[in-house]
C-alpha positions in Angstrom: -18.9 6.6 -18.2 -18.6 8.4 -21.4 -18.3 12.1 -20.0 -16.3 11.1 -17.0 -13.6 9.9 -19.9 -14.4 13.2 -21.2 -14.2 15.2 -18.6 -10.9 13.7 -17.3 -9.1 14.4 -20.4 -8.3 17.3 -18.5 -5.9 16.4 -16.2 -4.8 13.1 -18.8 -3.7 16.3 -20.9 -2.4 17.7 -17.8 -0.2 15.0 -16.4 1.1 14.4 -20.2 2.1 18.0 -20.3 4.0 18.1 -16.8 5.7 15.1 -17.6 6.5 16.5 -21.2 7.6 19.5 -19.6 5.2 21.6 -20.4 3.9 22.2 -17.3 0.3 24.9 -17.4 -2.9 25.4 -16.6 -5.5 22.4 -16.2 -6.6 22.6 -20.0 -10.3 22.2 -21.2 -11.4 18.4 -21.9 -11.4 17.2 -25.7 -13.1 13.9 -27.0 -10.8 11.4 -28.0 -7.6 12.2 -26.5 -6.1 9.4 -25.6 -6.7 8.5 -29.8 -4.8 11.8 -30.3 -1.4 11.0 -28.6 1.3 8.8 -29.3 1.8 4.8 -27.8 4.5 6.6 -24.8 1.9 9.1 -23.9 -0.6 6.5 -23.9 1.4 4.0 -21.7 2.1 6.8 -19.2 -1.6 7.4 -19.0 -1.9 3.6 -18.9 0.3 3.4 -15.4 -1.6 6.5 -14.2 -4.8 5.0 -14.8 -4.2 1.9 -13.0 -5.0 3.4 -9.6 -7.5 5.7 -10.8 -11.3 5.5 -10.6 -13.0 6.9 -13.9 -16.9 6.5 -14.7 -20.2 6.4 -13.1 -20.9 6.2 -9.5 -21.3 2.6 -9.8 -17.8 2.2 -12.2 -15.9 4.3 -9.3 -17.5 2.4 -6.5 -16.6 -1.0 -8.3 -13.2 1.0 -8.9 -12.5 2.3 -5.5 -13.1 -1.3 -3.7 -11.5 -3.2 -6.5 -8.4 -0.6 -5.1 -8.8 -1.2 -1.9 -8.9 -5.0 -1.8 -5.6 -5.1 -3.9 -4.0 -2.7 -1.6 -5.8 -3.2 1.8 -6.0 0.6 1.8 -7.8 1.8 5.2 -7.6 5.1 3.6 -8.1 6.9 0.4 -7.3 10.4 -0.8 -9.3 11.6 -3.8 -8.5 14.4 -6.1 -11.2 15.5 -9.2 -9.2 18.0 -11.6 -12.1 18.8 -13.6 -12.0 21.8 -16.0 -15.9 22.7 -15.2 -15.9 23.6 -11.8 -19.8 22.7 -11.2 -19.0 19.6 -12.9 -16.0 19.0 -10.2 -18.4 20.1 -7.3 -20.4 17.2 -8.4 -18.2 15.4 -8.6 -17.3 15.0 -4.8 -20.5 15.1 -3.9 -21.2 11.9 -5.9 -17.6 10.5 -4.3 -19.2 11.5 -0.7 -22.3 9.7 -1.1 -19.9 6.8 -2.5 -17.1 6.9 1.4 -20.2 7.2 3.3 -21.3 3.4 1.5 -18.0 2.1 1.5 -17.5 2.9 5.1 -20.6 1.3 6.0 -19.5 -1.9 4.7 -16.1 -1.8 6.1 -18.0 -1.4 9.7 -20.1 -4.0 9.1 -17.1 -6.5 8.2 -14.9 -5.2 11.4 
């Protein structure tokens, strides 16, 4: 869980940017960013966060269905804005791997 928060300070630096108005490039990750911004900023990232699946496999699956039962979602689109691109080809390979069990178990309950 500890580099995924890494990792996604990249687009958390992102979306604070845009919504600062300083729109750019995805910028690299940096430890501790959420300790480095102000209580708004943090509270923006908050709401973001709330429908966002951050961590291990087993974190985003917990994540993903937790999502899905409060929404009844019978479809999810996934982004990874990850500065290393190997790191965000992983990425969605681990989220594949992830559908393919999560589909499984919807069949089985239909």
């Amino acid at each position: 869980d500890e580099e995924a928060n890494f990792r996604a300070s990249s687009w958390q630096q992102a979306f604070v940017n845009l919504r600062s108005g300083r729109p750019g490039r995805l910028p690299p990750p940096v430890k501790n960013y959420r300790g480095t911004v102000g209580p708004a900023e943090n509270a923006l990232l908050d709401s973001v966060l709330s429908c966002s699946a951050v961590g291990s496999v087993e974190t985003v699956r917990a994540g993903m269905r937790a999502f899905i039962e409060r929404t009844g979602a019978d479809e999810l689109m996934v982004t990874s804005q990850v500065f290393d691109h190997a790191a965000r080809l992983r990425s969605y390979e681990l989220l594949a791997g992830i559908r393919e069990e999560l589909s499984s178990e919807a069949l089985s309950k239909a």
